[in-house]
N, C-alpha and C positions, 0 to 999 in steps of 0.2 A: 046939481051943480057943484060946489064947491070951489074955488081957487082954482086957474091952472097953475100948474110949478113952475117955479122960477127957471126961466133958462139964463144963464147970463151968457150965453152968446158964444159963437166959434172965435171972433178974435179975440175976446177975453180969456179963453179955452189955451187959444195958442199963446196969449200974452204970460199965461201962467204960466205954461212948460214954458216957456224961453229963459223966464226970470230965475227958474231953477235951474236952469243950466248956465244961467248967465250970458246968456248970449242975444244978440238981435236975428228977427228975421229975414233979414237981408245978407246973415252971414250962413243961413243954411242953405242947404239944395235938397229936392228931392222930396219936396213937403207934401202930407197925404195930413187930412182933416176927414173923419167921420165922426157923425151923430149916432149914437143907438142908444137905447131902453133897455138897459139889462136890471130883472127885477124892477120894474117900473119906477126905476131911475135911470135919469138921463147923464148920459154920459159923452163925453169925446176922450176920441183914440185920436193924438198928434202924434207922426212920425217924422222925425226927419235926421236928416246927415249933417255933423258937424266932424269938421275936422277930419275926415276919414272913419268916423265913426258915427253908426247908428243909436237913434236913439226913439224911444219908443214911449208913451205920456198917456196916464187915461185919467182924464180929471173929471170931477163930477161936474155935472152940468148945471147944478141949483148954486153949489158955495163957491165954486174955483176951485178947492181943496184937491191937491195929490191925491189919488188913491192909489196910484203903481207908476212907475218908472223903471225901466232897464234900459242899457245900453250894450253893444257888445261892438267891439274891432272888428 
């Protein structure tokens, strides 16, 4: 047995990338949410468009915690 891990969830996932870029999700477009296991941690990849620019979010899936962000025009 043991514990399963914490997931805290895709729109907790997406609430964290947003609040780092400061922005809501009603001002993006083009939003893609995936779940994956890398290293049997759980992860979400948020993507989306602000402003004419993309932006790319992988937060862990147990703390909320950043683990990468990039952006590029």
């Amino acid at each position: 047995g043991g514990a399963a891990p914490t997931d805290i969830g895709e729109a907790a996932a997406k609430n964290a990338a947003f609040a780092h870029c400061g922005c809501d999700e009603i001002q993006v477009t083009g939003l893609k949410t995936d779940r994956d296991y890398e290293d049997n941690c759980l992860e979400y990849e948020i993507e989306f468009v602000l402003d004419g620019r993309e932006y790319e979010y992988v937060i862990d899936g147990a703390t909320g915690e950043i683990l990468k962000y990039e952006w590029e025009d």
